[in-house]
mmCIF file as Biopython writes it, N, C-alpha, C and O atoms, coordinates in Angstrom:
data_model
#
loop_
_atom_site.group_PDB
_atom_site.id
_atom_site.type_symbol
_atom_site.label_atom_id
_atom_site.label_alt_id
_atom_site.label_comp_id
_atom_site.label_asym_id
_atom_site.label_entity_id
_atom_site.label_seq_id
_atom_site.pdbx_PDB_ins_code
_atom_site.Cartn_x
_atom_site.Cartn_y
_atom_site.Cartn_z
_atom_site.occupancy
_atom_site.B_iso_or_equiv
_atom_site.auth_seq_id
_atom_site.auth_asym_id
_atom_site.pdbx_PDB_model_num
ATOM 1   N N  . UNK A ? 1  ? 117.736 97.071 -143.605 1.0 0.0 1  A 1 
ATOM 2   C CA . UNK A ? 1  ? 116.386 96.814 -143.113 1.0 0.0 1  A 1 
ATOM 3   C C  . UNK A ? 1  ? 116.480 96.014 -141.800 1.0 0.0 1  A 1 
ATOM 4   O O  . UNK A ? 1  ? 116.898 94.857 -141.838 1.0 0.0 1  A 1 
ATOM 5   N N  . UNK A ? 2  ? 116.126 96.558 -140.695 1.0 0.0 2  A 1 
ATOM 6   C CA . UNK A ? 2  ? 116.398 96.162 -139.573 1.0 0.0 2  A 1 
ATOM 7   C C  . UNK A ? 2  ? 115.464 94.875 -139.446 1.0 0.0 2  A 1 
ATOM 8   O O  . UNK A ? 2  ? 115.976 94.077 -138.661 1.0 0.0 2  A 1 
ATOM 9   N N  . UNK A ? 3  ? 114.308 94.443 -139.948 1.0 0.0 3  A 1 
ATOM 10  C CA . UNK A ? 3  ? 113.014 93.593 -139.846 1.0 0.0 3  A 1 
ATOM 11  C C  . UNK A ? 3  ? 113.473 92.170 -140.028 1.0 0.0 3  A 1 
ATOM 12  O O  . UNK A ? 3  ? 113.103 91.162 -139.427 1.0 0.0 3  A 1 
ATOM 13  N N  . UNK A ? 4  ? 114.668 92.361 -141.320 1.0 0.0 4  A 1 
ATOM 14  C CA . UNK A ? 4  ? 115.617 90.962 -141.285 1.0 0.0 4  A 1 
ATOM 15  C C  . UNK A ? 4  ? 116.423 90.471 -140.565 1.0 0.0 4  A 1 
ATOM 16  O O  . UNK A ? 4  ? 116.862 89.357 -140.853 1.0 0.0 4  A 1 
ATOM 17  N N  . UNK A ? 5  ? 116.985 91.325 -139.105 1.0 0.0 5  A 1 
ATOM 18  C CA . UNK A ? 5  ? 117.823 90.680 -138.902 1.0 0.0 5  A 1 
ATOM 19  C C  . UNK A ? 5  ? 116.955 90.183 -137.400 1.0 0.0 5  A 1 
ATOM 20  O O  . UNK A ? 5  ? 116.378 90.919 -136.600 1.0 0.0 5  A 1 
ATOM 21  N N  . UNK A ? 6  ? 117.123 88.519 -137.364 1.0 0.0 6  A 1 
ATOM 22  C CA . UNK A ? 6  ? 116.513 87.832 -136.577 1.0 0.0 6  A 1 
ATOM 23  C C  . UNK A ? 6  ? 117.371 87.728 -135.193 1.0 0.0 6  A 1 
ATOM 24  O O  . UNK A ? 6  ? 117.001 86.897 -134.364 1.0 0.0 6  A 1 
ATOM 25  N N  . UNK A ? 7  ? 118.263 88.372 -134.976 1.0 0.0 7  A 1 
ATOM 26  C CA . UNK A ? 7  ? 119.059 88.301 -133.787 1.0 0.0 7  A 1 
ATOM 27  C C  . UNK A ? 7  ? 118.309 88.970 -132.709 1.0 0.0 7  A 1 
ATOM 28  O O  . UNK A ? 7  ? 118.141 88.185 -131.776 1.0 0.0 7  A 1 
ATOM 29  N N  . UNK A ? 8  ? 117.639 90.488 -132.428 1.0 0.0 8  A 1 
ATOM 30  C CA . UNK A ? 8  ? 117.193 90.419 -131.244 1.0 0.0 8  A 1 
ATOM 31  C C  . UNK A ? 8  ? 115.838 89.518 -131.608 1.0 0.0 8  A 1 
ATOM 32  O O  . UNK A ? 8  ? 115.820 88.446 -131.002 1.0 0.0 8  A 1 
ATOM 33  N N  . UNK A ? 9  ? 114.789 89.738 -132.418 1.0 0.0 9  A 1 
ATOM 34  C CA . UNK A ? 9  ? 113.461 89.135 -132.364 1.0 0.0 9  A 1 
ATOM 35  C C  . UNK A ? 9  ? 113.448 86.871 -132.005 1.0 0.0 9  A 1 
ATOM 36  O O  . UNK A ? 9  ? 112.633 86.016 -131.660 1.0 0.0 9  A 1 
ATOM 37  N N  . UNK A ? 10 ? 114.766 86.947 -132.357 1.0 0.0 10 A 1 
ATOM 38  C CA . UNK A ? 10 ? 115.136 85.301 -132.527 1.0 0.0 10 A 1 
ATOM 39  C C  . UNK A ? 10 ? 114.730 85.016 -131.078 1.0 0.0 10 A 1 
ATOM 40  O O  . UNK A ? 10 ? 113.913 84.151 -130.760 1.0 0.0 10 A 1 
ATOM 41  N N  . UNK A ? 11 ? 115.667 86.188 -129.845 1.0 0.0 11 A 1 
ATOM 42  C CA . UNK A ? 11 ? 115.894 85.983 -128.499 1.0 0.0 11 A 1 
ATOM 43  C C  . UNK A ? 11 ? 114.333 86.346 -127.592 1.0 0.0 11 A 1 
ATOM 44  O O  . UNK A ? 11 ? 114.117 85.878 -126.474 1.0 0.0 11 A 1 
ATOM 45  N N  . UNK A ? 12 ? 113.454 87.166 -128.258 1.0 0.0 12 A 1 
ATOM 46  C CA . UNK A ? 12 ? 112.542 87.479 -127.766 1.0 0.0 12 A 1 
ATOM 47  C C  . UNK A ? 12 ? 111.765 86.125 -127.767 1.0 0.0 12 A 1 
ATOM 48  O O  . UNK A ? 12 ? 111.355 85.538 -126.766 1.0 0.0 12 A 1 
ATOM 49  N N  . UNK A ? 13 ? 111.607 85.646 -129.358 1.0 0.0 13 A 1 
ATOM 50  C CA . UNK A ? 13 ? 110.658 85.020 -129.464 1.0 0.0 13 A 1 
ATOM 51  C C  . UNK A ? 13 ? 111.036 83.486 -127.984 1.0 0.0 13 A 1 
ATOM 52  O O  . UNK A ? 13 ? 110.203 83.003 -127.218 1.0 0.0 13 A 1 
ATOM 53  N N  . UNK A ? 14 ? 112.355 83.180 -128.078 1.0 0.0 14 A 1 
ATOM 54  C CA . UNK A ? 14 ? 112.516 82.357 -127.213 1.0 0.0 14 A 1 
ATOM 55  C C  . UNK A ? 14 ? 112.605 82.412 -125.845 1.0 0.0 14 A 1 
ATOM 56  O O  . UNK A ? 14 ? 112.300 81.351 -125.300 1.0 0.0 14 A 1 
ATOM 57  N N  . UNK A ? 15 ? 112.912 83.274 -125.143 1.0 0.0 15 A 1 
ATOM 58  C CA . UNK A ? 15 ? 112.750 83.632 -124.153 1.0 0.0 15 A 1 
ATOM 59  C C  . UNK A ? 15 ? 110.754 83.834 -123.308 1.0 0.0 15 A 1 
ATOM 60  O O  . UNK A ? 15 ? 110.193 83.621 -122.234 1.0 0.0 15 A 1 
ATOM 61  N N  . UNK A ? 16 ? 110.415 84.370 -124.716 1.0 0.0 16 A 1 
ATOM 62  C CA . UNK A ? 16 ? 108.365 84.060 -124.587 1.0 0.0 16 A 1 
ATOM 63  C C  . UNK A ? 16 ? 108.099 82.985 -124.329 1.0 0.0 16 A 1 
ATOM 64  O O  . UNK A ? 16 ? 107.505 82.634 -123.310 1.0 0.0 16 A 1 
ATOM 65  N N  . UNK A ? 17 ? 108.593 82.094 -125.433 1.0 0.0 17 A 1 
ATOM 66  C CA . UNK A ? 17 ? 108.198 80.659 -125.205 1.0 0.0 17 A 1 
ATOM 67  C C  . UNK A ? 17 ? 108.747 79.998 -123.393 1.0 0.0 17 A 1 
ATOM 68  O O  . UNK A ? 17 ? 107.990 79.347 -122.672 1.0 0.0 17 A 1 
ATOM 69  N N  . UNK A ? 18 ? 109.740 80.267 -123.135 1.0 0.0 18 A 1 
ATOM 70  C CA . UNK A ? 18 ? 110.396 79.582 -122.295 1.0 0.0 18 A 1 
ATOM 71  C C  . UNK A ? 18 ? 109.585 79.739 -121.297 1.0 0.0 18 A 1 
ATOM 72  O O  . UNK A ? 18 ? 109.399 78.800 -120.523 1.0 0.0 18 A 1 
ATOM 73  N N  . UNK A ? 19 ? 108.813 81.217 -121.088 1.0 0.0 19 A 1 
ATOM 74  C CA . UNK A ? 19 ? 108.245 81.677 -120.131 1.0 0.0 19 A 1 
ATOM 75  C C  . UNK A ? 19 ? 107.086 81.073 -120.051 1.0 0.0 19 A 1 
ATOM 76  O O  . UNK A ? 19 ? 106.702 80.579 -118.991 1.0 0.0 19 A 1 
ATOM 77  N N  . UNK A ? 20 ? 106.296 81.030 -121.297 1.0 0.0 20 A 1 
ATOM 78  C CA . UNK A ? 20 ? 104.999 80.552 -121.661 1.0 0.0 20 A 1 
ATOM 79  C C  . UNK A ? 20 ? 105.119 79.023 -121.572 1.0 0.0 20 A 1 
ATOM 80  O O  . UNK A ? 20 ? 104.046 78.430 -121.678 1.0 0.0 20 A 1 
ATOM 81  N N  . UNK A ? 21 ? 106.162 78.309 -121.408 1.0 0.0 21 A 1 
ATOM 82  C CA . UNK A ? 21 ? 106.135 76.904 -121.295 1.0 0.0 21 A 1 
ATOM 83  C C  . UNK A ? 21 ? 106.614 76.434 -120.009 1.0 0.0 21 A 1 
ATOM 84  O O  . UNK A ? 21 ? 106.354 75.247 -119.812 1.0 0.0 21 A 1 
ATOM 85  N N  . UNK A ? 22 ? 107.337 77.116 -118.929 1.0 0.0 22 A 1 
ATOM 86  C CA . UNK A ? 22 ? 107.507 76.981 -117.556 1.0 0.0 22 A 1 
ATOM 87  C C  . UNK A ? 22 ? 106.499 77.408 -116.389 1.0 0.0 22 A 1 
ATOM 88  O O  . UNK A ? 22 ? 105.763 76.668 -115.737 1.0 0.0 22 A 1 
ATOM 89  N N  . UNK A ? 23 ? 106.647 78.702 -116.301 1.0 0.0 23 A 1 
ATOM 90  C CA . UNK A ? 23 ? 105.376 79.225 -115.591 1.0 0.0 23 A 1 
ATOM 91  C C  . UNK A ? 23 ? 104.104 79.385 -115.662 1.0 0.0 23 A 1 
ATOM 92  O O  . UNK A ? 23 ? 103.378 79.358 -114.669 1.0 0.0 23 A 1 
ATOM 93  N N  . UNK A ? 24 ? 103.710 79.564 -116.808 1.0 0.0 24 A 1 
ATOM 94  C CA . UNK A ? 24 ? 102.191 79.657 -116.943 1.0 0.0 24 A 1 
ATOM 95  C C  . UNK A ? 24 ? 101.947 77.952 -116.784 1.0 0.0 24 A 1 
ATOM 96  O O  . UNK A ? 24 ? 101.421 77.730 -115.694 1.0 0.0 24 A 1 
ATOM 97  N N  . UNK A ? 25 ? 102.102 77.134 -117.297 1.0 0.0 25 A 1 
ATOM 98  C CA . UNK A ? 25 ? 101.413 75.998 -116.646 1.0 0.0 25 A 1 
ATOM 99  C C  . UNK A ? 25 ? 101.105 75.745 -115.593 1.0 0.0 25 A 1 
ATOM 100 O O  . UNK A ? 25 ? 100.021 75.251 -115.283 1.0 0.0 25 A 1 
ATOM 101 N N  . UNK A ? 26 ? 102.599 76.230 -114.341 1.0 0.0 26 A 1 
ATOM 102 C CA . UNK A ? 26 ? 102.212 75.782 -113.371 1.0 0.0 26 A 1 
ATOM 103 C C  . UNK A ? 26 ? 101.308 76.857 -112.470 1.0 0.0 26 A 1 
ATOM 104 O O  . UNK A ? 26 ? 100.767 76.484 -111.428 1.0 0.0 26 A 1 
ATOM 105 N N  . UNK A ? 27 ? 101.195 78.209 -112.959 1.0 0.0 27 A 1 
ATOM 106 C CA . UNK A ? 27 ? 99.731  78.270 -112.604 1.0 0.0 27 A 1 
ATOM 107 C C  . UNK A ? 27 ? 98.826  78.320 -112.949 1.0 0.0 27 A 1 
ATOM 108 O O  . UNK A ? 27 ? 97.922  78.885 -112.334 1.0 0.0 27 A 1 
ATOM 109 N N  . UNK A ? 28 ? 98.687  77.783 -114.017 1.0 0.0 28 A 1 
ATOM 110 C CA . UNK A ? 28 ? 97.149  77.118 -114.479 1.0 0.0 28 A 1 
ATOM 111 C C  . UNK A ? 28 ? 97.173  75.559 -113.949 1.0 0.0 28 A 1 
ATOM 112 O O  . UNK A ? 28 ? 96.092  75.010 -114.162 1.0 0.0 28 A 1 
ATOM 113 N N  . UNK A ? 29 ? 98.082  74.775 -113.353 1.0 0.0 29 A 1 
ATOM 114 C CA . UNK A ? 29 ? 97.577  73.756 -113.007 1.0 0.0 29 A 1 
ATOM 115 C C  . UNK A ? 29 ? 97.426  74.284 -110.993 1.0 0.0 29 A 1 
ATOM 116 O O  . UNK A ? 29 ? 97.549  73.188 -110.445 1.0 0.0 29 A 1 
ATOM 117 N N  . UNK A ? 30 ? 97.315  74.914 -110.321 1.0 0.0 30 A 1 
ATOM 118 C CA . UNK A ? 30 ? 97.504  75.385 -109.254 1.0 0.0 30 A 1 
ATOM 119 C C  . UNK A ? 30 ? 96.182  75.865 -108.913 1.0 0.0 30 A 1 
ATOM 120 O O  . UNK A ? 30 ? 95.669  75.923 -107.795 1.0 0.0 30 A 1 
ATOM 121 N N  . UNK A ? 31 ? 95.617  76.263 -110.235 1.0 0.0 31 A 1 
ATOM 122 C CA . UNK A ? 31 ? 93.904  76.573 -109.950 1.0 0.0 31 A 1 
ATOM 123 C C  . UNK A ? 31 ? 92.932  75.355 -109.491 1.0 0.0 31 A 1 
ATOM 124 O O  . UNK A ? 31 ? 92.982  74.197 -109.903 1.0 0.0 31 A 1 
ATOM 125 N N  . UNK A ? 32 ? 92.157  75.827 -108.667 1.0 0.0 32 A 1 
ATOM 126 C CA . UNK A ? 32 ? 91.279  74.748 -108.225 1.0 0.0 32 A 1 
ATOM 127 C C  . UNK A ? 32 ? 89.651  74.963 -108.613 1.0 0.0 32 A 1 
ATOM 128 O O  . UNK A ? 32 ? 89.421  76.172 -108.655 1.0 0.0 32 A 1 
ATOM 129 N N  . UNK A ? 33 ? 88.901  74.459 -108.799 1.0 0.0 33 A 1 
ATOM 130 C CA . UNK A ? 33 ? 87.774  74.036 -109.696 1.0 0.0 33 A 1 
ATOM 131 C C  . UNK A ? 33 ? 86.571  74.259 -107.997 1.0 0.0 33 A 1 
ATOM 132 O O  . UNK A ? 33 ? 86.740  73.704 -106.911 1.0 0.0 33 A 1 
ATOM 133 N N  . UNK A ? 34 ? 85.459  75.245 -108.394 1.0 0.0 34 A 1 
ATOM 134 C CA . UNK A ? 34 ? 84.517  75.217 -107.323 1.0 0.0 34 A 1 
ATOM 135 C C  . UNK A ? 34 ? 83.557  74.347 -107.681 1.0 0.0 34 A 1 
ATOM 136 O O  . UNK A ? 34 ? 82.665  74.054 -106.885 1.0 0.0 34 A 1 
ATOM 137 N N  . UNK A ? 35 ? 83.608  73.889 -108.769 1.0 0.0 35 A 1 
ATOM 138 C CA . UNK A ? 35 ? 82.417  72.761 -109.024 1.0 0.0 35 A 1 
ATOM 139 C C  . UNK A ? 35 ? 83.000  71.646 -109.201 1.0 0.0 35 A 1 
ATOM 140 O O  . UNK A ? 35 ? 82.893  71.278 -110.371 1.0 0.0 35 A 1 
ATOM 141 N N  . UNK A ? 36 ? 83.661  70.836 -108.451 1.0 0.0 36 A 1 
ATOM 142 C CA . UNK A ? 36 ? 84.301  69.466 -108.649 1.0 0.0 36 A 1 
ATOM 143 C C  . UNK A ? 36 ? 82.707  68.583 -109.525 1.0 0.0 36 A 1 
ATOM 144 O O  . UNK A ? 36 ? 81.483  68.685 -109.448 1.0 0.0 36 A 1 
ATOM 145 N N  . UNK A ? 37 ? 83.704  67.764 -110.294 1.0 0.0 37 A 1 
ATOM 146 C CA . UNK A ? 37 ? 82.008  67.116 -111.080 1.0 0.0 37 A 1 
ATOM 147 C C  . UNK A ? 37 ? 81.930  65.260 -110.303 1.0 0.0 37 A 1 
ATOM 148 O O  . UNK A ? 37 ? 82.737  64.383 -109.995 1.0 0.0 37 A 1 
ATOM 149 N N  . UNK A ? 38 ? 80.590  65.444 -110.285 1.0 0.0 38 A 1 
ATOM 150 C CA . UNK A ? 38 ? 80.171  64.346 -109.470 1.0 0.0 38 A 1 
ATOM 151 C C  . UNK A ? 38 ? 80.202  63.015 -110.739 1.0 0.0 38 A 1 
ATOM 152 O O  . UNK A ? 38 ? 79.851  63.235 -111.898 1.0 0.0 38 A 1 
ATOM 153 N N  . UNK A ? 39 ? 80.712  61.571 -110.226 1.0 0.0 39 A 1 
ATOM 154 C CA . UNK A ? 39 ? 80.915  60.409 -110.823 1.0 0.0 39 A 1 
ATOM 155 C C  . UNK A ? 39 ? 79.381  60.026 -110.971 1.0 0.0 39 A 1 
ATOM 156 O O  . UNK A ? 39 ? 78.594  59.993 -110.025 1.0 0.0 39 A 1 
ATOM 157 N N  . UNK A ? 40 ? 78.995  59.677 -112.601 1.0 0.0 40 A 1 
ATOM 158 C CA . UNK A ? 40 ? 77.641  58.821 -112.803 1.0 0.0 40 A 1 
ATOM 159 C C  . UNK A ? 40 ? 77.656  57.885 -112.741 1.0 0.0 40 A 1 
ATOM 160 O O  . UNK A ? 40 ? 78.622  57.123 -112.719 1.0 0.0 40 A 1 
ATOM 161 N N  . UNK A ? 41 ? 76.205  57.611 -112.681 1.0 0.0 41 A 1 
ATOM 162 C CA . UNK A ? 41 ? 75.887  56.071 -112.179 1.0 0.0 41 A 1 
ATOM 163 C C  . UNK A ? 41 ? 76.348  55.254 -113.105 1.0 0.0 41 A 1 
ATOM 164 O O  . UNK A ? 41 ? 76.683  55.877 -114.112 1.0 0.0 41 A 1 
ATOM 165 N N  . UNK A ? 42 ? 76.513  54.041 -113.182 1.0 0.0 42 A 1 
ATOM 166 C CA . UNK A ? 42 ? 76.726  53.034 -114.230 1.0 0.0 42 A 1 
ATOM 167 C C  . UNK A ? 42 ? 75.919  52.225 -114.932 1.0 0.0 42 A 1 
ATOM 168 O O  . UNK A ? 42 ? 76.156  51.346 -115.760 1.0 0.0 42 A 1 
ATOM 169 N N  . UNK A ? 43 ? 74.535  52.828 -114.295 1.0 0.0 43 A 1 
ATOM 170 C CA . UNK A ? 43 ? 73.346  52.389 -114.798 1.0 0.0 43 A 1 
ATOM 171 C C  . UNK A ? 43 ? 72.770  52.738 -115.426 1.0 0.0 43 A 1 
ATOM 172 O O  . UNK A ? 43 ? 72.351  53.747 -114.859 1.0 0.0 43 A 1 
ATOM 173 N N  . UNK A ? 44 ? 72.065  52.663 -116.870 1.0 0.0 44 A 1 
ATOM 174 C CA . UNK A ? 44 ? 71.445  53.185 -117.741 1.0 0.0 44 A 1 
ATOM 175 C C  . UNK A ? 44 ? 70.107  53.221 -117.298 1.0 0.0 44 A 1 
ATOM 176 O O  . UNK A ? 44 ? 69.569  52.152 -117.012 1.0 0.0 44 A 1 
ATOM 177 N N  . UNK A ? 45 ? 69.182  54.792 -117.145 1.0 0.0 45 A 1 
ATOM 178 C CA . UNK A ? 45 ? 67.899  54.397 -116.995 1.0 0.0 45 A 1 
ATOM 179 C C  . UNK A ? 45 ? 67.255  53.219 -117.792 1.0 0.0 45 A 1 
ATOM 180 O O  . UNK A ? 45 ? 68.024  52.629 -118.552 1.0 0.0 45 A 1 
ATOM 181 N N  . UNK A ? 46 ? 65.919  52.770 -117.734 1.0 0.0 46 A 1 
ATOM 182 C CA . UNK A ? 46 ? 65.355  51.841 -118.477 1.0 0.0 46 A 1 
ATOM 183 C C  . UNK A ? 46 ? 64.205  52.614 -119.024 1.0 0.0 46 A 1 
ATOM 184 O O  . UNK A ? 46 ? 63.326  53.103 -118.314 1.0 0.0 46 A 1 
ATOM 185 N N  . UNK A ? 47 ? 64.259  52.708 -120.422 1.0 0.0 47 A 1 
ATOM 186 C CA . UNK A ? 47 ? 63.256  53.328 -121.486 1.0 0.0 47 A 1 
ATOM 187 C C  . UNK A ? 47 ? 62.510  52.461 -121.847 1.0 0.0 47 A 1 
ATOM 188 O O  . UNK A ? 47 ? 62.979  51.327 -121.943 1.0 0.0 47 A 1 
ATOM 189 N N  . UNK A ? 48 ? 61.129  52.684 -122.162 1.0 0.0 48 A 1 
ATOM 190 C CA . UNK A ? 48 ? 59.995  52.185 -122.447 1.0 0.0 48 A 1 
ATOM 191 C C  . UNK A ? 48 ? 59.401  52.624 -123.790 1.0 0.0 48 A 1 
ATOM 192 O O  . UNK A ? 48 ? 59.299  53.840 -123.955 1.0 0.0 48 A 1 
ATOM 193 N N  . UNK A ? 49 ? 58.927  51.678 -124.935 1.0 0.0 49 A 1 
ATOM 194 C CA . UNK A ? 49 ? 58.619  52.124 -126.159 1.0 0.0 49 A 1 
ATOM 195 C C  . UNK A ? 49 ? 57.418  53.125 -125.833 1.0 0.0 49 A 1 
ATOM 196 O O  . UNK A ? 49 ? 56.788  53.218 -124.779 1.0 0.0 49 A 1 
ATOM 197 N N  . UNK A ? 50 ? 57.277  53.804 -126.946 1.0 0.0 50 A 1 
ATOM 198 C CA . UNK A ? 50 ? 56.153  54.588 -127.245 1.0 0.0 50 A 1 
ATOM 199 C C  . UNK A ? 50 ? 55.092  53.955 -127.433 1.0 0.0 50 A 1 
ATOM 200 O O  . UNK A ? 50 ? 55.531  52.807 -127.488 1.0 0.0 50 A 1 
ATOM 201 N N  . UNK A ? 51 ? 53.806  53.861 -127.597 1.0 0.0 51 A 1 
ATOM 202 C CA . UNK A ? 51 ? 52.992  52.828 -127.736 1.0 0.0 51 A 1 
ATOM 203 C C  . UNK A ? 51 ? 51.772  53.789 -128.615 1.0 0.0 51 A 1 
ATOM 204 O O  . UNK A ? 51 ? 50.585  53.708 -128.299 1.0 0.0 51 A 1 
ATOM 205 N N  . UNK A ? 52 ? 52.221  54.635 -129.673 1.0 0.0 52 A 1 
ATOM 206 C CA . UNK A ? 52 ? 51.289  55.477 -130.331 1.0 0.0 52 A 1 
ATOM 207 C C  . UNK A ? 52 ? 50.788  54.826 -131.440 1.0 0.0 52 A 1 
ATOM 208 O O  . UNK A ? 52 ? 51.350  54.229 -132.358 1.0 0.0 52 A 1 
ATOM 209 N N  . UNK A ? 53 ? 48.991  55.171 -131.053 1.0 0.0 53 A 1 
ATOM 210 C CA . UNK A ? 53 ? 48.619  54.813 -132.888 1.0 0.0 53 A 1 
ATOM 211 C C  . UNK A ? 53 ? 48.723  55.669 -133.876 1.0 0.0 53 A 1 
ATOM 212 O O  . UNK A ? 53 ? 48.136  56.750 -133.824 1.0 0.0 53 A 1 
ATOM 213 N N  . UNK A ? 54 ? 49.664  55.226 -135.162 1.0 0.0 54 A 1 
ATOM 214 C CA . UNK A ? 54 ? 49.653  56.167 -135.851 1.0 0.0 54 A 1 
ATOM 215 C C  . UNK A ? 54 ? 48.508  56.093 -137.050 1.0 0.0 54 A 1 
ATOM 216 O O  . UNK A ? 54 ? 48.305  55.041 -137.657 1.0 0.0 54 A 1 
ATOM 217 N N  . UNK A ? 55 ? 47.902  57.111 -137.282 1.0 0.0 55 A 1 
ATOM 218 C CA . UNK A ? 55 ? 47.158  57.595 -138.112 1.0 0.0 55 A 1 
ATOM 219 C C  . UNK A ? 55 ? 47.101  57.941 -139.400 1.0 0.0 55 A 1 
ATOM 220 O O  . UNK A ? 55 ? 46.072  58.436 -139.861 1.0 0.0 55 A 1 
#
């Protein structure tokens, strides 16, 4: 049964990884972002109670 023997699938599987853990990062970190996100204020608006009569 050829399915057991892990010698070529052993080399595939590592050779994927190697690939998938060297190159693809560095171009996914190489991409650049068209919406850079803008820094918020540090100020919390100021909320005002409700002032309802309840019924």
């Amino acid at each position: 049964m050829p399915q057991l023997n892990p010698t070529p699938w052993f080399a595939i599987l590592v050779f994927s990884w190697l690939i998938f853990l060297t190159i693809l990062p560095q171009k996914m970190l190489k991409h650049t972002f068209t919406n850079e996100p803008t820094a918020l204020n540090a100020e919390k608006p100021k909320t005002e109670s409700w002032n309802w009569p309840w019924h």
